[in-house]
Backbone as CSV, one residue per row, in Angstrom:
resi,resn,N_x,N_y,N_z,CA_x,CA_y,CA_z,C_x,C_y,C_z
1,UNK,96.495,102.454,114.740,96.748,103.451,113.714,96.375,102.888,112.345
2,UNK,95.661,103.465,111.423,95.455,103.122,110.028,96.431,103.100,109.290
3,UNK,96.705,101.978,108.424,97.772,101.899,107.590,97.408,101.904,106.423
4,UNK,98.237,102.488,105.318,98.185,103.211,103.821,99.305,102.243,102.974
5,UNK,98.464,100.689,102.609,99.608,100.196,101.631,99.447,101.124,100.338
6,UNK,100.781,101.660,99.857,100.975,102.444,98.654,101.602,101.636,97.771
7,UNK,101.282,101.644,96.898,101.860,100.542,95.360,102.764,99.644,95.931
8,UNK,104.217,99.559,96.272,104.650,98.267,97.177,105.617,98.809,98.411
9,UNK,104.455,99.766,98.742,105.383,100.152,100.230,104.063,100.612,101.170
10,UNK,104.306,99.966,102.736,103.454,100.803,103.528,103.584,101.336,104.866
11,UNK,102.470,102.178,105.078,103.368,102.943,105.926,101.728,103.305,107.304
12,UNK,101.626,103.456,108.406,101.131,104.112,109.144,100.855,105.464,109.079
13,UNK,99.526,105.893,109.639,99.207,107.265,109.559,99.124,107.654,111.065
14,UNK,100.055,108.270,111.702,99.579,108.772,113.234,98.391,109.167,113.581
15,UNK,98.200,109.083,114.549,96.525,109.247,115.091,96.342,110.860,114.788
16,UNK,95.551,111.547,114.323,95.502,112.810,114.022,95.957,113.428,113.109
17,UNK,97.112,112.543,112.373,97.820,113.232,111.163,97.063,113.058,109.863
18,UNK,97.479,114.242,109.357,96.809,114.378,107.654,97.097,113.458,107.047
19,UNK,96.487,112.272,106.171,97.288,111.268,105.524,98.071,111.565,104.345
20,UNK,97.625,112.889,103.994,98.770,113.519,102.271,100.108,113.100,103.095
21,UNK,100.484,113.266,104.560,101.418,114.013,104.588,102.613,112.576,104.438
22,UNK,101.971,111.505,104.970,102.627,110.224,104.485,101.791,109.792,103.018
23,UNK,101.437,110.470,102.391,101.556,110.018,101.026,102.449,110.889,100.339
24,UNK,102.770,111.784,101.109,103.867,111.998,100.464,105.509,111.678,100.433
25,UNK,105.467,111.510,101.485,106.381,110.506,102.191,106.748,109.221,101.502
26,UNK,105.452,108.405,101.201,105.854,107.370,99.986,105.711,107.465,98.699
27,UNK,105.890,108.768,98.274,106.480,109.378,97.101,105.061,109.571,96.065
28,UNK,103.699,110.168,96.740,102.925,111.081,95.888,103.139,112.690,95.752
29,UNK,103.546,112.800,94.768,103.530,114.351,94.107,102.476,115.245,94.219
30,UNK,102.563,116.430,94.776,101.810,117.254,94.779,102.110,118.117,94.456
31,UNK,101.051,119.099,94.029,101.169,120.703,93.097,100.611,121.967,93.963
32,UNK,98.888,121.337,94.109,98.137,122.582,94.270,98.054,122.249,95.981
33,UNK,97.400,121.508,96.110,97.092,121.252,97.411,95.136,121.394,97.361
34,UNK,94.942,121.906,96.577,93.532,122.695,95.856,92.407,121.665,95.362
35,UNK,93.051,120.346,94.965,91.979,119.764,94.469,91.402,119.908,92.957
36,UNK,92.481,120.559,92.102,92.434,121.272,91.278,93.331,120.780,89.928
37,UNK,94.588,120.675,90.288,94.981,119.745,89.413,95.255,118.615,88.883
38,UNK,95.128,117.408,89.756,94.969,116.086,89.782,96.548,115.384,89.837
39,UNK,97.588,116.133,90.281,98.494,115.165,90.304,98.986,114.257,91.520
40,UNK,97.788,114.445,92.212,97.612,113.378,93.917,96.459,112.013,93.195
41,UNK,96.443,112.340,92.044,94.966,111.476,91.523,95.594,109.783,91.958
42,UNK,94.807,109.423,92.671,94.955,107.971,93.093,94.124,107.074,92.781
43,UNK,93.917,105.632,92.480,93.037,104.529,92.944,93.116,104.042,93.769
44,UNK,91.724,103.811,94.406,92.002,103.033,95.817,91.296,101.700,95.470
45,UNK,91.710,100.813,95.826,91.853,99.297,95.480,90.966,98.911,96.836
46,UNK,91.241,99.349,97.616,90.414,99.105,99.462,90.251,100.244,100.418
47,UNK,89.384,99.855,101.286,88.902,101.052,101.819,88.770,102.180,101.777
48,UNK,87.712,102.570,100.794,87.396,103.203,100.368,86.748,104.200,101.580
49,UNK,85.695,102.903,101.950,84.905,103.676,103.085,85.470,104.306,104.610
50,UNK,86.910,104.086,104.510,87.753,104.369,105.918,88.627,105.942,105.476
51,UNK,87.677,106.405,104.405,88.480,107.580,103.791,87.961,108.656,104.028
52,UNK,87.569,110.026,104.205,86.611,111.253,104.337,86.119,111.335,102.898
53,UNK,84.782,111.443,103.064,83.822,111.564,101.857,84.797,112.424,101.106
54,UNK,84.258,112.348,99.899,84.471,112.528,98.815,84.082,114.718,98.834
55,UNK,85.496,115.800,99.204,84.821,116.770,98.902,84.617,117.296,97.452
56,UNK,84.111,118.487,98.092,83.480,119.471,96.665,84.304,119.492,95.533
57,UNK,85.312,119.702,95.468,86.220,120.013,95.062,86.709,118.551,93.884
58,UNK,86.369,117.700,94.560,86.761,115.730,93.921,85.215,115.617,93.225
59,UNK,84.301,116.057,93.480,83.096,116.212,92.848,82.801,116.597,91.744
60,UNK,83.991,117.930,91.676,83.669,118.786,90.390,85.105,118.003,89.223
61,UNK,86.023,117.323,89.920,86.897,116.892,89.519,86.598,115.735,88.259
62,UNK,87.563,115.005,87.313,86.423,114.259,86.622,87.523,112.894,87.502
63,UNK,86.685,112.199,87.940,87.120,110.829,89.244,86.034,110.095,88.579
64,UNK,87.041,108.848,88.422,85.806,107.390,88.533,85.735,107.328,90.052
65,UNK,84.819,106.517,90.252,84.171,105.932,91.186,85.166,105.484,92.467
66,UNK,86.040,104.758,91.517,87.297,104.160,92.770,88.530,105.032,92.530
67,UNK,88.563,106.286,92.643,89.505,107.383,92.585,89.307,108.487,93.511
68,UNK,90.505,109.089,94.124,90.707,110.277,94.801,91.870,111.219,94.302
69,UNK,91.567,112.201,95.107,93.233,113.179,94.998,93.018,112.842,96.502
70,UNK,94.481,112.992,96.918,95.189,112.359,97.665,95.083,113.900,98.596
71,UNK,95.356,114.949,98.179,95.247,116.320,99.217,94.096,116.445,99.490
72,UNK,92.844,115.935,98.864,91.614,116.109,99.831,91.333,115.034,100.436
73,UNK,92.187,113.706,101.081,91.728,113.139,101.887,92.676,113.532,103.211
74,UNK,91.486,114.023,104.184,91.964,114.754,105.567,91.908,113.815,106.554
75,UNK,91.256,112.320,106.775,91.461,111.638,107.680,90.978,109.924,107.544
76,UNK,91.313,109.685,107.700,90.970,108.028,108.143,90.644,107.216,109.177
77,UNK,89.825,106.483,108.492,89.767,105.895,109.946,89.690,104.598,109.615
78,UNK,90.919,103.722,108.747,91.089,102.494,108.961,91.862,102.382,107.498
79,UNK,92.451,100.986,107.741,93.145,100.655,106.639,92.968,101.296,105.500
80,UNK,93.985,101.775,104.263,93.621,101.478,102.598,94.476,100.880,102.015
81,UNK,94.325,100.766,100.714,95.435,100.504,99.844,95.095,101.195,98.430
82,UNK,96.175,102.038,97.900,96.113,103.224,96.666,97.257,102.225,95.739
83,UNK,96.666,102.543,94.536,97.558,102.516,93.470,98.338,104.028,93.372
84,UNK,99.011,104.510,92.837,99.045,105.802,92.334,100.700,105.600,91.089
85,UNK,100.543,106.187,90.381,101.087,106.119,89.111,101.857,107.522,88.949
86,UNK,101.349,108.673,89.122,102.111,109.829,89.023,101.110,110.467,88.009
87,UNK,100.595,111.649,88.059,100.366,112.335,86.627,101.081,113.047,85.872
């Protein structure tokens, strides 16, 4: 199972499960679910590449390079580790 170190807690993602749903779990805030308002806005520090591309939606978003929202990542497939701060 891929594991999600979050700022100083971590946690497993079940095989098939959405990973918002344990980021939310270790206490990321969400609003829209949309991709739209940025308060899932994360840095990812590692594995980047074990994340689902980057959608449309994080595209039009303004993201550095080593940033996501946290509701458009739908699956993994291997370790990360996120900063996240809260917006």
């Amino acid at each position: 199972m891929p594991k999600i170190k979050f700022n100083d807690k971590d946690a497993e993602v079940a095989e098939g499960e959405n990973p918002y749903d344990t980021f939310e779990k270790l206490g990321m805030e969400f609003s829209c679910f949309n991709g739209i308002c940025g308060t899932c806005k994360m840095k990812v520090n590692k594995g980047m590449e074990n994340i689902n591309p980057k959608t449309e939606e994080e595209n039009e978003f303004p993201l550095d390079d080593d940033e996501r929202l946290g509701c458009q990542c739908s699956r993994l497939k291997g370790d990360i580790e996120v900063e996240y701060e809260g917006w």
